[in-house]
N, C-alpha and C positions, 0 to 999 in steps of 0.2 A: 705406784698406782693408787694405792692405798689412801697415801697423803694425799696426792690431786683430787682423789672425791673428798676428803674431808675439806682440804680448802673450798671446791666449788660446791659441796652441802654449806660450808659458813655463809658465801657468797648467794647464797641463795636465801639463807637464815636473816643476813642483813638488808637483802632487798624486799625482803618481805616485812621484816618489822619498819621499814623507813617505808614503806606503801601503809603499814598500820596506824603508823605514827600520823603519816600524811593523812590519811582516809578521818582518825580520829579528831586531827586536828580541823580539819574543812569541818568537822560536825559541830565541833565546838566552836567555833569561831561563826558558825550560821545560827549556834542558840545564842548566842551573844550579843548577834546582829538584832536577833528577834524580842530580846531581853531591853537594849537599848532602846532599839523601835517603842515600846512600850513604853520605858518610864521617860523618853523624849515625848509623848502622848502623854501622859500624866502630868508634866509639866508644863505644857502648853495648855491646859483645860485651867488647870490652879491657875496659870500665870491670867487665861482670861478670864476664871470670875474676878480672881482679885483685880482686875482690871474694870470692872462692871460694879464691887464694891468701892473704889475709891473714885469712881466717875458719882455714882450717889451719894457719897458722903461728901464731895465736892458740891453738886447740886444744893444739897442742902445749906450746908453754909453760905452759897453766895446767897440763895434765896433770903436767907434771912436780913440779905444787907437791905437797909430803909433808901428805898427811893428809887431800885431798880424794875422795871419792866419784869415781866415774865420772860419774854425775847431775853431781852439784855444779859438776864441770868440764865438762862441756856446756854446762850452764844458764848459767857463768860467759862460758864461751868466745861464746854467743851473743850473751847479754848487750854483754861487749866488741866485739863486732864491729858493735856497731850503734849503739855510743854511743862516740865519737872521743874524748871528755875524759874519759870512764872508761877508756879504753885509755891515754892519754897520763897515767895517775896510777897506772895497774897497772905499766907501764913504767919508771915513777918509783920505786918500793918498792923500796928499798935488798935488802932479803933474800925469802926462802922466805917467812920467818915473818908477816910485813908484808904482801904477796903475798897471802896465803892469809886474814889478818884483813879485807885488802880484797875479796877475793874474795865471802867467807864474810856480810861485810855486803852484798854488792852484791845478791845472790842469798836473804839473808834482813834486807832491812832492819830488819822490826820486831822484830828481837831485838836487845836489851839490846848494847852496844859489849862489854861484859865476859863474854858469852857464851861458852862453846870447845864445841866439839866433841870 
């Protein structure tokens, strides 16, 4: 008899620590949730200024190109800012003049490459 309460005391020792383990674990795994929640938020804020700094920094540059509209460079700069491999071939154009042909098709593709303003 002796032995039987010790085996059903361990049996009870074991379902109790595996409810601790359990109960411990649900806690930790809900600050984890709360922890992630968090710097998922944190990086979505960075990811949008930096998203609002490289739309200005883009503005500016096209601004500067000679011969475009205010519109034109808007339209361009927004353009560029949302399309990575049109910005990475704006940045590429040796000059103004190239710049501004790129520009000018990107914002009016179905005009003629020979087209000018």
């Amino acid at each position: 008899m002796d032995k039987a309460k010790k085996k059903m005391s361990g049996v009870v020792d074991l379902t109790s620590s595996f409810s601790n383990v359990s109960s411990n674990l649900c806690g930790f795994m809900e600050g984890m949730n709360s922890h992630l929640s968090s710097i998922a938020s944190a990086f979505a804020t960075t990811q949008q200024h930096e998203q609002v700094l490289m739309a200005r920094e883009i503005e500016h540059e096209v601004i500067k190109i000679p011969g475009l509209t205010r519109i034109q460079a808007m339209i361009a700069a927004r353009k560029l800012a949302s399309d990575t491999s049109s910005l990475s071939i704006f940045y590429q154009c040796p000059d103004d003049e190239w710049q501004k042909d790129f520009v000018l098709n990107l914002i009016h593709p179905d005009l003629p490459s020979s087209f000018t303003f």
